[in-house]
C-alpha positions in Angstrom: 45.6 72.6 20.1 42.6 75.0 20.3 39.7 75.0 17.7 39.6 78.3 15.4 37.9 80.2 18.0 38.1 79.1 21.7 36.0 81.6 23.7 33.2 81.6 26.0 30.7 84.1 25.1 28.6 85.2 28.3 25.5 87.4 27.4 23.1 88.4 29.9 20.5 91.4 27.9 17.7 90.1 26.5 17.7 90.0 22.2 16.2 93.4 21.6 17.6 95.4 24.7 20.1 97.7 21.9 22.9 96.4 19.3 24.6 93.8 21.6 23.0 90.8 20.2 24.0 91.5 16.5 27.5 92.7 17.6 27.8 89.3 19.6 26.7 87.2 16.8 28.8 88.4 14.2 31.9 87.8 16.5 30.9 84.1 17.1 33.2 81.6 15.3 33.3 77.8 15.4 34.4 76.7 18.5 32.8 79.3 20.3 30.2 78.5 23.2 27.4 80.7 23.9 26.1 80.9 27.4 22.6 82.4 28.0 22.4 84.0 31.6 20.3 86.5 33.2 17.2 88.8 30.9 20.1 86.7 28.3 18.1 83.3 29.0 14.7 84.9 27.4 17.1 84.1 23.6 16.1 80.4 24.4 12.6 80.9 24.2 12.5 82.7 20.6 12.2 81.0 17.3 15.2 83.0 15.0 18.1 82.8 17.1 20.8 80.8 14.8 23.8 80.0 15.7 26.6 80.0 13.4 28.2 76.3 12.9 30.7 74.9 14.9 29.6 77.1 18.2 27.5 75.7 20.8 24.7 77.1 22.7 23.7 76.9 26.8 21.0 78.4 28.7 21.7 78.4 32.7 19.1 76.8 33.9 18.9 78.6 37.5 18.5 81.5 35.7 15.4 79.8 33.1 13.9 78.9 36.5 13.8 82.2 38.8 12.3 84.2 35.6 9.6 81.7 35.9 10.0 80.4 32.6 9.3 76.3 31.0 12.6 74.7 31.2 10.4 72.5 28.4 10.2 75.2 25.9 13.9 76.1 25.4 14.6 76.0 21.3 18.5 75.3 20.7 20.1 75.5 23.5 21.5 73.2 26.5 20.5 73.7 29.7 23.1 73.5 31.9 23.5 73.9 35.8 26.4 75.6 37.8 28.8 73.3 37.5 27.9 72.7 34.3 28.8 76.9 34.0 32.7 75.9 35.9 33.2 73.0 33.3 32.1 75.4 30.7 34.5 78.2 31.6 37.2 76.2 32.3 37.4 74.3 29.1 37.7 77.9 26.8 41.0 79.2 26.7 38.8 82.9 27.4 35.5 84.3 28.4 33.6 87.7 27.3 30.5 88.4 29.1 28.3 90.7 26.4 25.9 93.2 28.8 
């Protein structure tokens, strides 16, 4: 059976771009995943972001790249390719993609 939460939380603003980022954070629960995509990658670069325990955090790593950014200097999260995304996704019963 599913964990207490099972969702996939997408987010693709960058922390500071409006109230998404709190809004997202309060609705994480353990057994969440938190995917960093887009200006949402920049969140892997910045000391402060904690995640609540028991949900998992992943920065695509395409996206790290074509911002120009150090793959080297990513704090708390995965990096993850692609199909690393597909695996992602398809092992959470649901998906919400914060903009």
């Amino acid at each position: 059976m599913s964990s207490a939460s099972d969702t996939l939380h997408c987010i693709v603003c960058a922390p500071g771009e409006g109230e998404t980022w709190a809004v997202m954070l309060d609705l994480l629960a353990p057994g969440d995943a938190l995917l960093l995509l887009q200006d949402g990658v920049r969140a892997a670069f910045q000391a402060g972001i904690i995640l609540p325990a028991g949900v998992s955090g992943h920065v695509l790593m395409g996206d790290v790249l074509a911002r120009g950014l150090d793959p080297q200097a990513i704090l708390g999260f995965s990096a993850i390719d692609e199909a690393g995304f597909v695996a992602l996704a398809a092992a959470k019963s649901r998906q919400v993609c914060w903009a």
